[in-house]
C-alpha positions as CSV (number, residue, x, y, z in Angstrom):
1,X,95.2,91.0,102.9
2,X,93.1,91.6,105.7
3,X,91.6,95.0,106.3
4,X,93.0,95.6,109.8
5,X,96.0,96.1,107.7
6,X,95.4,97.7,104.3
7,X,93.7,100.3,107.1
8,X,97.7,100.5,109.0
9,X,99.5,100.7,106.1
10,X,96.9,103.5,105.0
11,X,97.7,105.1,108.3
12,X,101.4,105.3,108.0
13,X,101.2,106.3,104.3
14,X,98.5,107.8,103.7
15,X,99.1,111.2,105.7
16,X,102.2,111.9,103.7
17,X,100.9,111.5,100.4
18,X,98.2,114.2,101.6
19,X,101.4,116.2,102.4
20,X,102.7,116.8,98.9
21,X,98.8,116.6,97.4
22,X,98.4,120.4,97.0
23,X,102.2,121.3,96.2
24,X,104.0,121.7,92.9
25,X,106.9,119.9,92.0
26,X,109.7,121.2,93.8
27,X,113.7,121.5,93.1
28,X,115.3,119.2,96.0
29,X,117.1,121.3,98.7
30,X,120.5,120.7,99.3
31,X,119.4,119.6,103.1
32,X,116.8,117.2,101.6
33,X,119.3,115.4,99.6
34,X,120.7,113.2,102.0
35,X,117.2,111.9,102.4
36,X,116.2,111.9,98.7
37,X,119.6,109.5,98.4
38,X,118.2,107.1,101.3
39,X,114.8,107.2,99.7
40,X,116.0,106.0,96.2
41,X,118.4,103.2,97.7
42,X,115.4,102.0,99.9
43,X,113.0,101.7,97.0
44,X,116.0,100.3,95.1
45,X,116.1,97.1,97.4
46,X,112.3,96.9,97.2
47,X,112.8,96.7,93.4
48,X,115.0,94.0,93.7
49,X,112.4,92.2,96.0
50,X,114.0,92.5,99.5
51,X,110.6,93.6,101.0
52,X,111.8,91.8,104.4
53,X,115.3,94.0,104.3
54,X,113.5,97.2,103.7
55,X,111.3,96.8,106.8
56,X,114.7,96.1,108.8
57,X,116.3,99.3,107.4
58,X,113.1,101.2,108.1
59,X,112.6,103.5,111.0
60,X,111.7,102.3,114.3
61,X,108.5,104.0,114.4
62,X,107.8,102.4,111.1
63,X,108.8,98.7,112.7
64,X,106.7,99.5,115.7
65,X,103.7,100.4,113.7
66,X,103.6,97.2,111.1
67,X,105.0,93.6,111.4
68,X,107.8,92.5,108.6
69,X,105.3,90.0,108.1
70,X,102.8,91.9,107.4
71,X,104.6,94.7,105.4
72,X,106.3,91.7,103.4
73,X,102.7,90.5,103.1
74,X,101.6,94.3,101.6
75,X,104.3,94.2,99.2
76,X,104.0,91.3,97.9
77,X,99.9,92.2,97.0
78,X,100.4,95.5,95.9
79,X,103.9,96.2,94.2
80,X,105.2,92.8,92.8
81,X,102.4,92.5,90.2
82,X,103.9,96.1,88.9
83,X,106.9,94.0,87.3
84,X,110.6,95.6,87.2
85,X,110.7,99.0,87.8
86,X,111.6,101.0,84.3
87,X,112.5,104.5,85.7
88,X,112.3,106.6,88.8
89,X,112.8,110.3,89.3
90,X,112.1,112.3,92.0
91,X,109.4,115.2,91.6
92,X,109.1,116.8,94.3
93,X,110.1,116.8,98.3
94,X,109.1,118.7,101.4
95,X,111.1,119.2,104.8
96,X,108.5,119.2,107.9
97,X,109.1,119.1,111.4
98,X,106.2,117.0,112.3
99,X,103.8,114.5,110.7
100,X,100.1,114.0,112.5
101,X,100.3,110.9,114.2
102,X,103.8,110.6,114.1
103,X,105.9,112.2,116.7
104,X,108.0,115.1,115.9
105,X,111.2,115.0,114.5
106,X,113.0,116.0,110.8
107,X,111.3,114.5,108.0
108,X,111.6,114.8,104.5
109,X,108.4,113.6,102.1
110,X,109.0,112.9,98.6
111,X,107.1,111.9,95.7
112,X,109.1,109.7,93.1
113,X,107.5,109.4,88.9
114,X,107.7,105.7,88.2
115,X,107.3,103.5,85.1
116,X,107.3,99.7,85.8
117,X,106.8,96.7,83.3
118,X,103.4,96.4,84.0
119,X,102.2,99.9,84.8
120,X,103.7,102.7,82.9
121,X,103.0,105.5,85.1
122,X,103.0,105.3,88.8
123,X,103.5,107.5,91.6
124,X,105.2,106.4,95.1
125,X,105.4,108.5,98.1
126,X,108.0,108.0,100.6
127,X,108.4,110.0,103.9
128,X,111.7,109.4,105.9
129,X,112.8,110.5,109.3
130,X,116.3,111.3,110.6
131,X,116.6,109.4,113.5
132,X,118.9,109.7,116.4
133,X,122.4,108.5,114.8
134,X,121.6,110.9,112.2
135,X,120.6,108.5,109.4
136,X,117.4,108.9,107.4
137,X,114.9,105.9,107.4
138,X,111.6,105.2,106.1
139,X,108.6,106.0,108.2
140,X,106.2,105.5,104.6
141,X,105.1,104.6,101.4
142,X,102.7,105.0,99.5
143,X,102.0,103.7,96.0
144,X,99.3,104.8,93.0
């Protein structure tokens, strides 16, 4: 992968995962919930390997930010080799009104405990936006 964009996809994922770095896991709100459900059927079709279909499904800032190429690319490199995902549960999630470098809107970062087949304990962070048409859509992720 070439550095100009591990150093993107660090960008757009990187600043939420600081988000949630210094909180405690969290009960989800009933406001956040909508999002939390978007979240986990977004990762769900990235489990299944439709990396191309989750860039399409992804926010518009998101698309504007990072080719499907190359997020399909990123994928590929970094979650594949994890293997079929084992479990999932959401830890913890924060509502925010903006997001530096993003503009400002309703967003809704979460951090997800993961076991996969070839790494038993992984953490994801997701950060989704509620765009116009009220839906909730990915403007992150972030993997470790």
């Amino acid at each position: 992968m070439k550095t100009p964009l591990a150093a993107l996809l660090l960008l757009l994922v990187l600043l939420p995962a600081t988000v949630l770095a210094q909180e405690a896991n969290t009960p989800v709100t009933d406001d956040q919930k909508p999002a939390v459900d978007a979240a986990t059927a977004w990762l769900a079709g990235i489990d299944a390997g439709g990396y191309g279909a989750s860039w399409q499904q992804a926010a518009a800032y998101f698309r504007g930010a990072v080719s499907q190429k190359d997020w399909e690319t990123a994928l590929t490199a970094f979650r594949k080799p994890l293997g079929g995902l084992k479990s999932r549960e959401v830890t913890r999630a924060k509502s925010l009104t903006s997001l530096q470098g993003a503009p400002d809107g309703t967003y809704v970062v979460m951090e997800f405990a993961a076991s996969f087949a070839n790494k038993k304990e992984a953490f994801e962070t997701v950060a989704f936006s509620r765009e116009d048409d009220g839906k909730w859509r990915a403007v992150g992720y972030f993997i470790r």
